[in-house]
N, C-alpha and C positions, 0 to 999 in steps of 0.2 A: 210661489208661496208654499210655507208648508202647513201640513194637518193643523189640529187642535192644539194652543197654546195646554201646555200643563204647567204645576208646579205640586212639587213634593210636601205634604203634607205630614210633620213628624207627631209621635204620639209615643209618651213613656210607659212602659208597663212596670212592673211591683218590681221583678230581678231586673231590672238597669239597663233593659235593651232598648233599642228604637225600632222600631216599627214605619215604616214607610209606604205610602199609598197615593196614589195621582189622581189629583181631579182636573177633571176638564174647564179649561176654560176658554167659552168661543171667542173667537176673533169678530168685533162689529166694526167694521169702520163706519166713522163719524160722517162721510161725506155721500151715503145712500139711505135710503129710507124703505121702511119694514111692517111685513103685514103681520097680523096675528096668527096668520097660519105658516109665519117663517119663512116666507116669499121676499127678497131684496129687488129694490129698484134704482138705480143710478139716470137720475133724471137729467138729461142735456139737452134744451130747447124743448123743442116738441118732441125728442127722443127719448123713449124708458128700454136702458138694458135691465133686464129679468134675471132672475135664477132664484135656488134655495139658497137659507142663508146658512153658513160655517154650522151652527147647533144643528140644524137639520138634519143636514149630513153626517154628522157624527150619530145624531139618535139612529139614524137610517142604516148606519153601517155600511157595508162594501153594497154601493150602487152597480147596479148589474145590466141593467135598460132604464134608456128614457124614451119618451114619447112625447114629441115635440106635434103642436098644431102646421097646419097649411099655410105660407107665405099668404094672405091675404084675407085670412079670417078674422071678424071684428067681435072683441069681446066687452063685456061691461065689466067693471069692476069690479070683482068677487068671484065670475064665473070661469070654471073652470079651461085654462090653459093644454091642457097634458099630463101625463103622468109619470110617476119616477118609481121603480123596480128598485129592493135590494134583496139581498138574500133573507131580512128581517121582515119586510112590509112591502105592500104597497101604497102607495100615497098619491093624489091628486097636486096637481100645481094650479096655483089660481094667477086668475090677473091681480093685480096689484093694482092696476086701472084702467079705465075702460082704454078703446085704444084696436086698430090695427096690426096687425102681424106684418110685420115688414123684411125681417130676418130670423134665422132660427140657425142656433148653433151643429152644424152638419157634422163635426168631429163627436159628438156626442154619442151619435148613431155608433160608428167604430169603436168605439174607448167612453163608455159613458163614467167609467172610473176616475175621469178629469173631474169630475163634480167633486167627489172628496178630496183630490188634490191641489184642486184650485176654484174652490166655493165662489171667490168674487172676483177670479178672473177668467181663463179662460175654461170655469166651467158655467158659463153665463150660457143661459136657454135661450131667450129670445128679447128680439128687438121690436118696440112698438112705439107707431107713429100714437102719442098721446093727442085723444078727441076731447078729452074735461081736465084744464090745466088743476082744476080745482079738485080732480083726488087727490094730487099729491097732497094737496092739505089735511086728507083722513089716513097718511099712512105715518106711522111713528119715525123718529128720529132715533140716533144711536140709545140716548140716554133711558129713554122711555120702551125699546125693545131689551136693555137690557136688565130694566127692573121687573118686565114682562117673566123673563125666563131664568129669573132668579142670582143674577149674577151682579 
């Protein structure tokens, strides 16, 4: 996949020039589900793959380290996952829902740079055995994360 969709934005000035400027616009797919704190989860059975979502990552800038939890640590829903470094911030990653650590993405460790390259593929953080099928129901759908973040 690549970075941030843009599109060119034109604007007239008084002597007849254009003026050209890009705004960003994130990438949501319709088929994962979104926290307020910009966390995606792609729910399959009792499986939720994790990561940030595309806006994230762009506010975040060049990701530099991640830190990923322990293959077998059990989190609730909100609390804290791990953490993600850029050269702009630091930022916490939450669960998305409560749930077991089952996997965690190990290329992350080497190249944590995949997260801006690949937000919802392979810069997916972690894999968890979901315990409450019923957060998925408190996490947003495309439509509603992206009236969240203004687009």
């Amino acid at each position: 996949m690549e970075g941030p969709l843009t599109r060119a934005a034109k604007s007239s000035y008084p002597e007849g020039r254009i003026a050209r400027r890009t705004l960003t616009v994130s990438k949501i797919p319709e088929d994962l589900r979104y926290t307020k704190d910009h966390e995606w989860a792609r729910v399959e059975g009792r499986r939720a793959t994790v990561g940030i979502t595309d806006f994230a990552q762009s506010e975040l800038t060049d990701v530099v380290y991640v830190e990923l939890p322990k293959i077998g640590k059990v989190v609730r829903a909100g609390e804290v996952l791990g953490n993600v470094e850029s050269v702009k911030a630091a930022n916490e990653i939450f669960a998305p829902v409560s749930g077991k650590v089952v996997e965690v993405n190990k290329a992350l460790e080497d190249s944590p740079e995949i997260v801006n390259q690949d937000a919802y593929g392979k810069g997916w953080m972690v894999v968890l055995e979901v315990a409450d099928a019923n957060d998925v129901r408190n996490l947003m759908d495309a439509p509603a994360y992206r009236k969240m973040i203004g687009e």
